[in-house]
C-alpha positions as semicolon CSV with decimal commas, in nm:
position;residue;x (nm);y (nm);z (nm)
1;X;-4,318;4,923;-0,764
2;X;-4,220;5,285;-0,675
3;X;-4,484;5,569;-0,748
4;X;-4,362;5,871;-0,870
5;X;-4,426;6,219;-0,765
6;X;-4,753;6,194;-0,859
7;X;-5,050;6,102;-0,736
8;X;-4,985;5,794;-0,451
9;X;-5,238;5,614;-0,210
10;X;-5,142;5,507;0,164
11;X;-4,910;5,270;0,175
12;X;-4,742;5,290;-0,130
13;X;-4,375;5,363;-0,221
14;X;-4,319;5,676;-0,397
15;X;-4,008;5,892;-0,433
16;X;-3,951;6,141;-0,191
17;X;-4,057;6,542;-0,249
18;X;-3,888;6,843;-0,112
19;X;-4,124;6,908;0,127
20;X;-4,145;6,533;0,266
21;X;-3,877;6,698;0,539
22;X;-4,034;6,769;0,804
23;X;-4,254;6,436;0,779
24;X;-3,955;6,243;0,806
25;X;-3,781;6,408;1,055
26;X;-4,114;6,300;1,227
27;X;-4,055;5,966;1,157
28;X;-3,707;5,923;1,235
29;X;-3,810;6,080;1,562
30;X;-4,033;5,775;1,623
31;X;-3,847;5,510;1,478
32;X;-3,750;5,298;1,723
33;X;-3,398;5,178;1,655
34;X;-3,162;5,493;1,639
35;X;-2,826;5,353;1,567
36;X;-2,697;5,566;1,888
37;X;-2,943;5,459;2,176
38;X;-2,637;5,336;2,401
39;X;-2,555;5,740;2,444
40;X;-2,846;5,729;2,723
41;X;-2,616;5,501;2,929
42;X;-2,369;5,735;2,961
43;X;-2,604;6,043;3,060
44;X;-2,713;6,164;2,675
45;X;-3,099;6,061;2,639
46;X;-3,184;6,243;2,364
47;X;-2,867;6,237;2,162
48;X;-2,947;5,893;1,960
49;X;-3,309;6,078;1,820
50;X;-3,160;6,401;1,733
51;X;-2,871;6,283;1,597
52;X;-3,097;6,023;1,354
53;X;-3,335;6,294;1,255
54;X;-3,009;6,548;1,156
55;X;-2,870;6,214;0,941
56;X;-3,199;6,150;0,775
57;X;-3,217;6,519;0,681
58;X;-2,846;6,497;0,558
59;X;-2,935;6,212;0,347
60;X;-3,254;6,391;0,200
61;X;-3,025;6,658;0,019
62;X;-2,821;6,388;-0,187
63;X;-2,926;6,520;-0,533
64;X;-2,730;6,152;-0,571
65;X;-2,957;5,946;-0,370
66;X;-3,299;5,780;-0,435
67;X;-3,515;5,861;-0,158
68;X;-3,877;5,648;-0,091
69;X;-4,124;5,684;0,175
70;X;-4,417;5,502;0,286
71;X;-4,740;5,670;0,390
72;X;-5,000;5,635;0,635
73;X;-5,317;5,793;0,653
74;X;-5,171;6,094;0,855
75;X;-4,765;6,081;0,878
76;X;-4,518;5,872;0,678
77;X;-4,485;5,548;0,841
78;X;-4,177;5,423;0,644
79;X;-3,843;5,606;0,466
80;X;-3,545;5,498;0,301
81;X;-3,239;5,672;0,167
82;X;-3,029;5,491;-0,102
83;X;-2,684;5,647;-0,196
84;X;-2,358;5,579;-0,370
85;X;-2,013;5,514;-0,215
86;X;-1,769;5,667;-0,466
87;X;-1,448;5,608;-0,257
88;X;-1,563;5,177;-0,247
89;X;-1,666;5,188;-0,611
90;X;-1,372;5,350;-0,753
91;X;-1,155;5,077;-0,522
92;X;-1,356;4,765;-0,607
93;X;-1,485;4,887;-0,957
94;X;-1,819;4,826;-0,944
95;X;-2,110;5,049;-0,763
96;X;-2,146;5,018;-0,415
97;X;-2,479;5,188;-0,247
98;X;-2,557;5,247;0,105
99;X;-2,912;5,162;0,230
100;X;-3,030;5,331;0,562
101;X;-3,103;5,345;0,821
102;X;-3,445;5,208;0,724
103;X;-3,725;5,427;0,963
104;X;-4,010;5,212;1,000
105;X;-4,301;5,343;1,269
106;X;-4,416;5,184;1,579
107;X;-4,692;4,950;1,532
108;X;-4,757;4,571;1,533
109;X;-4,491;4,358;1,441
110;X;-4,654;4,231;1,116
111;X;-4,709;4,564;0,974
112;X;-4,334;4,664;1,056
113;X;-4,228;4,345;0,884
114;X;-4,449;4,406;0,561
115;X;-4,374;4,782;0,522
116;X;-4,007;4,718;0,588
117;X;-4,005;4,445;0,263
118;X;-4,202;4,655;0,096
119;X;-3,952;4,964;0,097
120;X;-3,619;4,725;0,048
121;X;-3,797;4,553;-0,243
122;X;-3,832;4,900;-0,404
123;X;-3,492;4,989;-0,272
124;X;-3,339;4,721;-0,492
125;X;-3,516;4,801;-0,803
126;X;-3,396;5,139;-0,781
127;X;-3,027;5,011;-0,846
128;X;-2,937;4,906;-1,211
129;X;-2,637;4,772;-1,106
130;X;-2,446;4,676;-0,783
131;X;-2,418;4,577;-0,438
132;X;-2,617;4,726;-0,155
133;X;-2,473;4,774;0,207
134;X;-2,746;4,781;0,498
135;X;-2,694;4,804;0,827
136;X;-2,960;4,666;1,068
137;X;-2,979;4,724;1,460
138;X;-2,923;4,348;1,617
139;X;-3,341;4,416;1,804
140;X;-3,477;4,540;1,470
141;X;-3,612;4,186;1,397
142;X;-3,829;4,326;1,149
143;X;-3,650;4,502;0,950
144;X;-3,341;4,190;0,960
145;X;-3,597;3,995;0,872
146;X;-3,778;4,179;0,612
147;X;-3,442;4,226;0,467
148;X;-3,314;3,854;0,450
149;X;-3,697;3,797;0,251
150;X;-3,579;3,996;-0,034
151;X;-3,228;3,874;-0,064
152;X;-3,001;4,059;0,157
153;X;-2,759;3,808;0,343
154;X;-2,547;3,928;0,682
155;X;-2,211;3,970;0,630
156;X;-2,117;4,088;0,944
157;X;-2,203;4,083;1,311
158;X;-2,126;4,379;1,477
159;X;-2,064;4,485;1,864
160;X;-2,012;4,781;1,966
161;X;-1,808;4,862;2,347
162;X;-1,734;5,191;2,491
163;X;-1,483;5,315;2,742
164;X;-1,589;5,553;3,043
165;X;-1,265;5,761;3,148
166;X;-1,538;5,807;3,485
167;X;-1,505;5,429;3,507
168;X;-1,117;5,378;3,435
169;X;-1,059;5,306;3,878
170;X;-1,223;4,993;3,807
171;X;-0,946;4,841;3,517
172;X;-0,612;4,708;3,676
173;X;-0,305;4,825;3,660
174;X;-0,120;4,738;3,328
175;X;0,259;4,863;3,283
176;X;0,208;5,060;2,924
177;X;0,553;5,166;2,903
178;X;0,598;5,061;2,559
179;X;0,299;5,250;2,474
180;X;0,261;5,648;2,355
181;X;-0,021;5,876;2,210
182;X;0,036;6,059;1,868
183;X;-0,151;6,375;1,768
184;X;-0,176;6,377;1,389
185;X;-0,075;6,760;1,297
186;X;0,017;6,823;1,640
187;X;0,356;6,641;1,726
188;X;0,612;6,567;1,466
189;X;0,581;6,364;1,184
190;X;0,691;5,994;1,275
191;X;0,955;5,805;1,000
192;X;0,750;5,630;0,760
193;X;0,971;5,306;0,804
194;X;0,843;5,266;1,168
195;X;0,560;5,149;1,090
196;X;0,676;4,891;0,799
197;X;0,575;4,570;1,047
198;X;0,218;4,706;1,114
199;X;0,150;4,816;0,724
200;X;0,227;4,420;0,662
201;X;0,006;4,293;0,905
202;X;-0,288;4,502;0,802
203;X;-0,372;4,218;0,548
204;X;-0,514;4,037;0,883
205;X;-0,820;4,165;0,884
206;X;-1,050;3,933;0,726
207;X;-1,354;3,914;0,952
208;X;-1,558;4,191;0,810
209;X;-1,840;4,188;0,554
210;X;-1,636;4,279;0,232
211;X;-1,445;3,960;0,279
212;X;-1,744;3,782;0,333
213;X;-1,900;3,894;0,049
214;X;-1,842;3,566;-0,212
215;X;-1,828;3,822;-0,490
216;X;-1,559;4,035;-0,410
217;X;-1,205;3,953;-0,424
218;X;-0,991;3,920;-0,133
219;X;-0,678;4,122;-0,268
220;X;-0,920;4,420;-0,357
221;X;-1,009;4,355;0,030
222;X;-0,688;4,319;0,173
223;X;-0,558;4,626;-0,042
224;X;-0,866;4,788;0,085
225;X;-0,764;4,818;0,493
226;X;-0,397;4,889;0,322
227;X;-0,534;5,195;0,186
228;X;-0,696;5,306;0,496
229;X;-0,396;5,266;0,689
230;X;-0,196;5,447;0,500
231;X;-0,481;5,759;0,482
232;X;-0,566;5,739;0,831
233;X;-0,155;5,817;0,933
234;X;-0,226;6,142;0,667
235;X;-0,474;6,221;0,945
236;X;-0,774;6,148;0,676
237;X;-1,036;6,024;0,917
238;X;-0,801;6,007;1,237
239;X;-0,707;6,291;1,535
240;X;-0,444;6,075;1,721
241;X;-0,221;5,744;1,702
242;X;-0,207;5,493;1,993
243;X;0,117;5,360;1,939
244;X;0,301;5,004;2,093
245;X;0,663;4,983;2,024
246;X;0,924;4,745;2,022
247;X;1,285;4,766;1,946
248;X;1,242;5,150;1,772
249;X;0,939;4,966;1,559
250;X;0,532;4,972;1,587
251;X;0,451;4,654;1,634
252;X;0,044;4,772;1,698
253;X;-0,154;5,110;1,663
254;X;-0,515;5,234;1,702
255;X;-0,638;5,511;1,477
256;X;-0,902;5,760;1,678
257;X;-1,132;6,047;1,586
258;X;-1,320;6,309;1,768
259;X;-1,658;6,252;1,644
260;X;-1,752;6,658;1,600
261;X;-2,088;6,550;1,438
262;X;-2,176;6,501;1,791
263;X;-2,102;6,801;1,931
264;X;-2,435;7,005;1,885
265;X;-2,577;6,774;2,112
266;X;-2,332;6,813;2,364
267;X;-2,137;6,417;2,364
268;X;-1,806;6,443;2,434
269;X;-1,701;6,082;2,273
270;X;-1,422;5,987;1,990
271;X;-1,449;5,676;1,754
272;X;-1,224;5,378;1,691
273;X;-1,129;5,395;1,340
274;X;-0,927;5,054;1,320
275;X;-0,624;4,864;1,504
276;X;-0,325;4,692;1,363
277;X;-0,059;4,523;1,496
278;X;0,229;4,335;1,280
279;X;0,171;3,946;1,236
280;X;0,401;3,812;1,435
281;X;0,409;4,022;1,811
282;X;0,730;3,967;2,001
283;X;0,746;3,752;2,316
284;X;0,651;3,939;2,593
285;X;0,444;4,214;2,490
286;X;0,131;4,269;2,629
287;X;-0,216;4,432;2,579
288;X;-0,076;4,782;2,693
289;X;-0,213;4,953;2,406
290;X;-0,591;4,866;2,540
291;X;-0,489;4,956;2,905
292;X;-0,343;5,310;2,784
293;X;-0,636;5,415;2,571
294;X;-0,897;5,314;2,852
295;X;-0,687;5,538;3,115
296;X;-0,562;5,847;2,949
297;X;-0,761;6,120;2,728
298;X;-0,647;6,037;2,420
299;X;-0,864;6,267;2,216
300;X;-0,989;6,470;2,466
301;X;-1,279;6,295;2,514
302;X;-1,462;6,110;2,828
303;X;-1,585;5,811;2,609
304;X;-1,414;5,632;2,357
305;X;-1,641;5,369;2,099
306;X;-1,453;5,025;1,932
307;X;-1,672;4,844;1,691
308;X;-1,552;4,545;1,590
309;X;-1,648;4,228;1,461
310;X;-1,804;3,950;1,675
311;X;-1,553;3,715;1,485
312;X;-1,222;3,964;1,565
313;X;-1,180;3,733;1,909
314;X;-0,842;3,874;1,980
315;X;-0,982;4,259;1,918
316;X;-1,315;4,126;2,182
317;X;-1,064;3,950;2,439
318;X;-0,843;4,271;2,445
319;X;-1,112;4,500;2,468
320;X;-1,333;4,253;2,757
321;X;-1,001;4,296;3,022
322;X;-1,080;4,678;3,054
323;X;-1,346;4,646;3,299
324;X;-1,429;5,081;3,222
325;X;-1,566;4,891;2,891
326;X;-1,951;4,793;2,844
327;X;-2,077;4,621;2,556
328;X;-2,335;4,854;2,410
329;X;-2,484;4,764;2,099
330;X;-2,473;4,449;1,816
331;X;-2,610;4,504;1,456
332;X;-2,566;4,316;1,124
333;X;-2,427;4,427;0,830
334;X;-2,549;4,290;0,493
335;X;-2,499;4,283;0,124
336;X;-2,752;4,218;-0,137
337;X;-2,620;4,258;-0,534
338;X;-2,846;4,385;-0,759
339;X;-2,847;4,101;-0,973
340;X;-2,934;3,843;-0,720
341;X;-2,643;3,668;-0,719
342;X;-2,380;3,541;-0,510
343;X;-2,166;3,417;-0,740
């Protein structure tokens, strides 16, 4: 049951007010599983807590989202944000929300787990109709399990490596000369027939949670990672091609993108957005493409973040020989439809 913005007792759900803000900018400061903890490895120890209290804000001013906290007897001890995904529902025709993160206070582990159902029950009922996308850290056992009590299944298992450019004397030497960087809006405009072998194989990638989902069609899948391939060489969420050619042809690429959000709290660190590479690779070519984006600055940036899925074993073999690499973080994406069903 969610309260309205009425009166509300400790430890209720309500909706959030206007002036819940500060409160929950509290609580995201104490919640402890910010999505971006690994940044202390690399010499940013604040940048995870900052960087989750600036999202939750963001969130907050979705006139589009339903909001819900939790309260204690002195500071909210729980908060959720649930809001729509226009660009996924207008591809798969049907609404897709985001849930998250899901701030839940330090405490014992049974009151995590029972505030954490409590707000994802009343994060479901707030959807008429749809499927819900949650992401959950892979140590927040509460919430993961609080989660999979009220329906939500994993779809996905998530890791997370990043490249040091301060680390890149450790890797060994590769021969990349098949391999070149492309600045989208920079250098030239490449042939659009170049890449005709990688826009076929992009229907590979089946290891992530929409395919997994039971309820969603593959071809609406498949068409999906089409469609971002084709945006990200418009430069829509991508600074710079990595590039592996054969014969006058890409036969692989890796789409990456100065993460700016970051900025204000001084990272210098670009994101993976996603790799093809055609189906069939020719005899004899190698994993250059790795080698040359863990030795040169290909956005500018000292580190550089893949996610992939645990599943993707060619994407984790190709990413484990780059010895600047460290495996950072694992979390779990999962999918619960608003209906209850899974078929």
């Amino acid at each position: 049951m969610i309260v309205g913005s009425g009166g509300f007792r400790s430890g209720e759900v309500r909706l959030s007010l206007p002036d819940d803000v500060p409160r929950v900018r509290a609580l995201a400061g104490a919640s402890p599983f910010p999505a971006l903890r690994y940044l202390a490895l690399f010499g940013y120890p604040d940048a995870a807590i900052q960087e989750q209290r600036d999202r939750v804000q963001m969130l907050l001013s979705r006139d589009d989202g339903v909001h819900l906290v939790i309260d204690g007897e002195d500071a909210a001890t729980a908060q959720v944000s649930i809001v729509p995904v226009d660009d996924l529902s207008d591809h798969f025709g049907m609404p897709f929300h985001d849930v998250g993160p899901v701030l839940n206070a330090p405490g014992p582990s049974a009151e995590r787990l029972a505030r954490a159902r409590l707000i994802l029950s009343a994060a479901i009922d707030s959807i008429a109709d749809g499927v819900l996308v949650l992401r959950v850290e892979g140590d927040d056992r509460a919430t993961l399990l609080a989660a999979e009590a009220v329906g939500f299944r994993v779809m996905e298992t998530t890791l997370t490596f990043v490249n040091d450019l301060a680390r890149s004397d450790r890797n060994l030497d590769t021969d990349a000369a098949d391999v070149t960087l492309h600045r989208l809006g920079v250098d030239p405009p490449l042939p659009h027939d170049v890449f005709d072998q990688v826009r076929v194989g992009a229907g590979q990638l089946t290891e992530d949670h929409y395919h997994a989902d039971p309820r969603l069609a593959d071809w609406l899948c498949d068409d999906l990672y089409r469609r971002l391939f084709d945006r990200g060489l418009q430069g829509v969420g991508s600074d710079a091609l990595v590039l592996r050619w054969h014969q006058g042809i890409v036969i692989g690429l890796g789409l990456w993108r100065h993460w700016d959000h970051l900025e204000p709290y001084g990272v210098s660190i670009a994101g993976s957005g996603f790799g093809f590479r055609a189906q069939q690779l020719p005899s004899g070519t190698g994993s250059g493409l790795t080698a040359f984006v863990c030795n040169n600055q290909v956005t500018g940036n000292r580190l550089l973040e893949w996610s992939t899925q645990a599943t993707n074993l060619p994407m984790v073999n190709m990413i484990n020989t780059q010895r600047s690499i460290r495996l950072c973080r694992t979390s779990y994406v999962l999918h619960r439809w608003s209906d209850g069903r899974w078929t």
